[in-house]
Backbone as numpy.savetxt, mean C-alpha at the origin, in Angstrom:
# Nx Ny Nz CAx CAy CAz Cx Cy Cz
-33.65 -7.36 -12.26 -32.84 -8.32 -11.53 -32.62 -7.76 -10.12
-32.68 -8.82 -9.51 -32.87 -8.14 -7.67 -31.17 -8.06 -7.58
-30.73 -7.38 -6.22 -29.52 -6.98 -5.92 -29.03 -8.32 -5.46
-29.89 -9.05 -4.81 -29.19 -10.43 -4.35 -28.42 -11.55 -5.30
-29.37 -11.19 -6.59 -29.19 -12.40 -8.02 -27.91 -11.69 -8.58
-27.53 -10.52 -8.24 -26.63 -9.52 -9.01 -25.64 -9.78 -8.38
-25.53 -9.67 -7.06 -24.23 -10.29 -6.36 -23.38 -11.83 -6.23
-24.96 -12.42 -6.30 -24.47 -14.07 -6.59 -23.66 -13.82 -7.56
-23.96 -13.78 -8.74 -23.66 -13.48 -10.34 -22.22 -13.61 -10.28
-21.77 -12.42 -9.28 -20.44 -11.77 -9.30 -19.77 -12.08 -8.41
-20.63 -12.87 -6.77 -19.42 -13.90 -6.64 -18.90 -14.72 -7.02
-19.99 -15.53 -8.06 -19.61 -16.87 -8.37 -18.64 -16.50 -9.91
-18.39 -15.31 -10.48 -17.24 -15.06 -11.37 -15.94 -15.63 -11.20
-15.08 -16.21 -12.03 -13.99 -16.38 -11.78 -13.32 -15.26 -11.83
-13.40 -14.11 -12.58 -12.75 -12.70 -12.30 -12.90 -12.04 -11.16
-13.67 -12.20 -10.58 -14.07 -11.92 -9.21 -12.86 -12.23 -8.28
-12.98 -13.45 -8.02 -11.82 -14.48 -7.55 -10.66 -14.08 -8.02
-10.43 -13.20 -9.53 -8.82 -13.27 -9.51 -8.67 -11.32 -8.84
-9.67 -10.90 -9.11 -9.76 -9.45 -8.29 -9.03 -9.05 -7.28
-10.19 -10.19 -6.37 -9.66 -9.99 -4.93 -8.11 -10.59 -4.11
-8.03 -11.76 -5.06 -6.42 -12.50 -4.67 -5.73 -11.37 -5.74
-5.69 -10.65 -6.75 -4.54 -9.81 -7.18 -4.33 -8.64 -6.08
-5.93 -7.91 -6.26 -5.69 -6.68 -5.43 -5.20 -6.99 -3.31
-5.72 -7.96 -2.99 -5.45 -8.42 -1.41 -3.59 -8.56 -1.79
-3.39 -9.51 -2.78 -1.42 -9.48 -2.98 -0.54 -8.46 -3.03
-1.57 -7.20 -3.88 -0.88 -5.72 -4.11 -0.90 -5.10 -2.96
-2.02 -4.91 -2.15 -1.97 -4.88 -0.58 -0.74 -4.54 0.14
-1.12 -6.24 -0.21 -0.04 -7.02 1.20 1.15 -6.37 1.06
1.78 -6.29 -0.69 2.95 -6.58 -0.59 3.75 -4.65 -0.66
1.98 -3.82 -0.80 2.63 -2.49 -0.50 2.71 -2.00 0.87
1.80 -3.07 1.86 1.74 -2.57 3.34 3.21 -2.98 3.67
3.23 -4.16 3.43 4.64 -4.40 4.03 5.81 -3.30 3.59
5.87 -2.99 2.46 7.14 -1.99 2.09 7.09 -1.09 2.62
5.84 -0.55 3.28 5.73 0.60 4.08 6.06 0.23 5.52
5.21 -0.72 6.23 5.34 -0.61 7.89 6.68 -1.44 8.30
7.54 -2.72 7.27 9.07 -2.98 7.84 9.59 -1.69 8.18
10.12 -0.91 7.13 10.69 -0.05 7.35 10.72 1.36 8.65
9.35 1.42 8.77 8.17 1.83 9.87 8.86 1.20 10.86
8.70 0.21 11.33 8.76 -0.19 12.66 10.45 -0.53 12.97
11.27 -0.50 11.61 12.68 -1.11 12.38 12.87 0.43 12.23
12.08 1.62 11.83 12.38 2.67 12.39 12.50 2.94 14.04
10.86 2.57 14.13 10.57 3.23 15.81 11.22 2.33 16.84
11.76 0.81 16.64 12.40 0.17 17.24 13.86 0.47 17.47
14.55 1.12 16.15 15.95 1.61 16.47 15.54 2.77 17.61
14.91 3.80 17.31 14.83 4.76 18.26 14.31 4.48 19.48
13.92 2.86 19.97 13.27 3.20 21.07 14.27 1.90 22.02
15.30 1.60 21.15 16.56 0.93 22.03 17.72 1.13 21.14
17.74 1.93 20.53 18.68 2.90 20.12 19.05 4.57 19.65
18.55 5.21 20.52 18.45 6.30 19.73 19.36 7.25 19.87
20.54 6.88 20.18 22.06 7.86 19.66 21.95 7.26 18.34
22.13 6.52 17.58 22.34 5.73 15.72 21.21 7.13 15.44
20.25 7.94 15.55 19.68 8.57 14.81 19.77 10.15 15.48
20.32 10.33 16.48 21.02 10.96 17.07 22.19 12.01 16.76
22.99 11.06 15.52 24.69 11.08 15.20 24.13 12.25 14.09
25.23 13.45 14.02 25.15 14.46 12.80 26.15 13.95 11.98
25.22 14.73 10.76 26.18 14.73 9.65 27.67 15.29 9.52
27.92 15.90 10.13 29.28 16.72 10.35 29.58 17.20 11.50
30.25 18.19 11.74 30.31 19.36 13.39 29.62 20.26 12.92
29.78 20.77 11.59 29.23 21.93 11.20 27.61 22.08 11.06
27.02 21.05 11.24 25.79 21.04 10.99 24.62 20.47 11.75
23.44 20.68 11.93 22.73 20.90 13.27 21.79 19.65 13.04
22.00 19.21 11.43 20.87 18.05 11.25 21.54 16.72 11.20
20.29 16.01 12.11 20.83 14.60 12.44 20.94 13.75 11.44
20.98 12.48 12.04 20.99 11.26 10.70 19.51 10.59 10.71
18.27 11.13 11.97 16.99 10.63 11.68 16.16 11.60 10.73
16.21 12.51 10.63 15.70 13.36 10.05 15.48 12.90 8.26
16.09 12.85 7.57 16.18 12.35 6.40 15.32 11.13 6.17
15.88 10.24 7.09 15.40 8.77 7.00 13.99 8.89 7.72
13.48 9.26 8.46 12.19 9.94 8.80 11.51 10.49 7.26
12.01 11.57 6.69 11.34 12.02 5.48 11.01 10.85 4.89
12.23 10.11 4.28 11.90 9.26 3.28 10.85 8.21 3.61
10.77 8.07 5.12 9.70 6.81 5.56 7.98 7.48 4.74
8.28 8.78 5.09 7.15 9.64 5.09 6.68 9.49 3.61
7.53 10.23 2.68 7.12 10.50 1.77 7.10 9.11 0.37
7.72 8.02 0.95 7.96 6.71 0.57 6.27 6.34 0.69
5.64 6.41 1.94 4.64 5.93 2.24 3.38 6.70 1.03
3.62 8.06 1.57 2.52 8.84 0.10 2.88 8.33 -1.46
4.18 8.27 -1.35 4.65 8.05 -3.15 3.75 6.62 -3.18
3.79 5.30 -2.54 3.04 4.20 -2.39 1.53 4.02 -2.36
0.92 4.66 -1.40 -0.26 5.04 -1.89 -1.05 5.69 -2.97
0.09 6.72 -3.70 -0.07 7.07 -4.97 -0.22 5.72 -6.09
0.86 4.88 -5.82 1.01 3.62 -7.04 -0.25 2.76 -6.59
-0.57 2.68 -5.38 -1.86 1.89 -5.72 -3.40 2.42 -5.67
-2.73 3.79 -5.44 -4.66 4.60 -6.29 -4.20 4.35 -7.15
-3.12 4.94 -8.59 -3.36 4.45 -9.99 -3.74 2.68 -10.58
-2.81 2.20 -9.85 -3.18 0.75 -10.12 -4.68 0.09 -10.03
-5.45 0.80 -8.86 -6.70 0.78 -8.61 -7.55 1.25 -9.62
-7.45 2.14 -9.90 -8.27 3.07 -11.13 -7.68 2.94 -12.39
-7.08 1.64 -12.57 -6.34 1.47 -13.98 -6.75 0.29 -14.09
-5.84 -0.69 -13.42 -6.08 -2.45 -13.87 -7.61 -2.67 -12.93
-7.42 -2.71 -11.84 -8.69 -2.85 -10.85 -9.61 -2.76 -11.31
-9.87 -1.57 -12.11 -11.33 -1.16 -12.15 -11.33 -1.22 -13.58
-11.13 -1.51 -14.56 -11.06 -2.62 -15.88 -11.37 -3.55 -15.56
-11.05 -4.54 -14.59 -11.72 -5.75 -14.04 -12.72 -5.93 -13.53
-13.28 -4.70 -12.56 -13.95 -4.68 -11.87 -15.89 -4.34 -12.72
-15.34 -3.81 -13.77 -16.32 -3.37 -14.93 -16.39 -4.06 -15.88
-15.76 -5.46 -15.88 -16.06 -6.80 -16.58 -16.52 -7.10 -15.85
-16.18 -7.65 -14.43 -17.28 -8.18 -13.92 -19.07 -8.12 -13.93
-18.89 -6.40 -13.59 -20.46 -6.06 -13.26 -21.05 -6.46 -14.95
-20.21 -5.68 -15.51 -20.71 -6.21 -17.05 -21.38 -7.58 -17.26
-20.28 -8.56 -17.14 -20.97 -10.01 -17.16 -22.11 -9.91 -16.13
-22.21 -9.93 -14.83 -23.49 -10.35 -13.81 -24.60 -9.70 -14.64
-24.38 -8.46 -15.43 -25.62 -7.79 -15.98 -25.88 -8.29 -16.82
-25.37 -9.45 -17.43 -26.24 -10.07 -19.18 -26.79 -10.78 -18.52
């Protein structure tokens, strides 16, 4: 079977179709949880940046961006973590029905 008849196959799948609208939704809806937060970051700091400025106490040298900086950070890796597993779990269970079917 040529590569061209193999791809038809598997566009014209309806699993195909639910693939790409699940995984494009999981996307969307993990980019966004990452870059809102992202940008009403760099926007407070860039017409407000005493609010990230302000310390925690007198006694102490660390601000109030610092933290909220981490968490942007490590929020973003923990996220990309949930959708490599999701990818290599549900995704690609689907993705190996598909090829499956185009190959009978």
């Amino acid at each position: 079977m040529s590569d061209k008849v193999l791809y038809d196959k598997i566009r014209k799948n309806p699993k195909f179709k639910q693939l790409c609208q699940e995984r494009g939704r999981f996307s969307l809806i993990l980019s966004l949880i990452v870059l809102v937060p992202y940008y009403i970051f760099m926007m407070t700091v860039a017409f407000n940046p005493m609010f990230f400025a302000d310390k925690f106490g007198d006694s102490t040298i660390m601000t109030v961006g610092w933290p909220i900086g981490a968490v942007i950070i490590i929020g973003s890796w923990l996220l990309t973590g949930v959708y490599i597993r999701r990818a290599n779990g549900a995704f690609e269970d689907l993705n190996e029905e598909i090829i499956a079917e185009a190959r009978k």
